[in-house]
N, C-alpha and C positions, 0 to 999 in steps of 0.2 A: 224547222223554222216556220213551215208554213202554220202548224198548229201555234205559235206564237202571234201571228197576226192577227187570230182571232179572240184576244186580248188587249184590248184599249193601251194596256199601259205597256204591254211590250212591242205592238207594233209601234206607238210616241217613239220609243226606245232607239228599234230599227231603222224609222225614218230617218232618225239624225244621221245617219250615217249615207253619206254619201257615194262612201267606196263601194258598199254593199249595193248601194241601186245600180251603180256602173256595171259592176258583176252583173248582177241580176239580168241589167237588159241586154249583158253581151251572153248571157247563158240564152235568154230565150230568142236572139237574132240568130246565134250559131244551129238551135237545133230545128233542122229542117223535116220534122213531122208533130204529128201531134201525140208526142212520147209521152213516160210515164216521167219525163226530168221537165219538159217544158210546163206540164199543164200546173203542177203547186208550184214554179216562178212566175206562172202567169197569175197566178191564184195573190200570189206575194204582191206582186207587182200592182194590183187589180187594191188591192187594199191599202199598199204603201201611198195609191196616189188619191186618197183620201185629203193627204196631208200635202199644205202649200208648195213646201221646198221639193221634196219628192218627184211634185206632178211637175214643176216645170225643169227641173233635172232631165227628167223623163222626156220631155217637150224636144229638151236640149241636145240629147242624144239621140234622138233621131227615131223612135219608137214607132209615131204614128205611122212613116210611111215604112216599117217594117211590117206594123198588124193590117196595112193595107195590101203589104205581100202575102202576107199570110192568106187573108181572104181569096188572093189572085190565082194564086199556084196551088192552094189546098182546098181549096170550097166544099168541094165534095167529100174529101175526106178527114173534115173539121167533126170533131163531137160537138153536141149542142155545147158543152161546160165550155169549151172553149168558144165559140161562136157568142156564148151568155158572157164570159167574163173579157172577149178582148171588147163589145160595146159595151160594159161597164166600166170600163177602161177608157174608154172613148171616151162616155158619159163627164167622165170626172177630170180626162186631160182637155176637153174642152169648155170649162170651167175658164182655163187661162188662154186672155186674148191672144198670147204668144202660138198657140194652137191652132188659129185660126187660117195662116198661111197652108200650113201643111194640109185640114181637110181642103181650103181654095182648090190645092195643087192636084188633090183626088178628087174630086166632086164629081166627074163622070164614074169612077168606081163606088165613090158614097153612093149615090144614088140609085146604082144596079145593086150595092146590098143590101139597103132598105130596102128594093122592089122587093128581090127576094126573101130576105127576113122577114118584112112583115105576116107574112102568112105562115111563120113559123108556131109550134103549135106550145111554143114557151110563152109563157105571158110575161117571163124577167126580159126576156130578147127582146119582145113586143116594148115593152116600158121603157127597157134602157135607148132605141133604137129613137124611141121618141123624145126622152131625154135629151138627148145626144142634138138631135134635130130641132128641138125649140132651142138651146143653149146658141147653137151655130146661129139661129133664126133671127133670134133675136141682139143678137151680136153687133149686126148692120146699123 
């Protein structure tokens, strides 16, 4: 599935589908490391919320302050891919104002993993991090 998303017309496809996203975010809240089953759902997920309904599905179910546990309880033992794709993830679920409460409600954690991100030696991490931070920024 994941090599499907990186085709325009079949992740349209997958988006529409609702049931699939629910799954999807209850696959990646159940699995509590950074397996070889969470990182292509994050990979999925990371791509599906490109698309309107998707991302704020995703908003809905309660994602962000899952990827905010993720960063809390695994920090250390995140790969960058994942570290890269949950703030591209970020990136694109704060696109929608409905996103906005849930970074409010982390904002002392937002802002301890920007410190620490930023001097990551990724430039997608760097980008997306930034991203993420004007979107919110300019939001007000």
């Amino acid at each position: 599935m994941e090599i499907m998303t990186t085709n325009r017309f079949a992740l349209q496809y997958l988006a529409k589908s609702m049931k699939l996203i629910e799954n999807l975010v209850g696959i990646f809240s159940n699995e509590r490391e950074d397996s070889p089953c969470r990182k292509p759902v994050l990979g999925i997920l990371q791509r599906i919320s490109f698309s309107k309904e998707p991302r704020m599905q995703m908003i809905k179910l309660g994602i962000i302050p899952i990827m905010f546990n993720i960063f809390k309880t695994e920090a250390n033992e995140i790969s960058d891919f994942t570290i890269q794709f949950l703030i591209a993830t970020w990136m694109n679920l704060s696109l929608k104002k409905e996103s906005y409460p849930y970074f409010e409600a982390h904002k002392t954690e937002l802002i301890s993993i920007v410190m620490d991100q930023m001097t990551s030696d990724n430039d997608n991490i760097r980008n997306y991090l930034n991203g993420t931070i004007f979107l919110l920024l300019i939001s007000k």
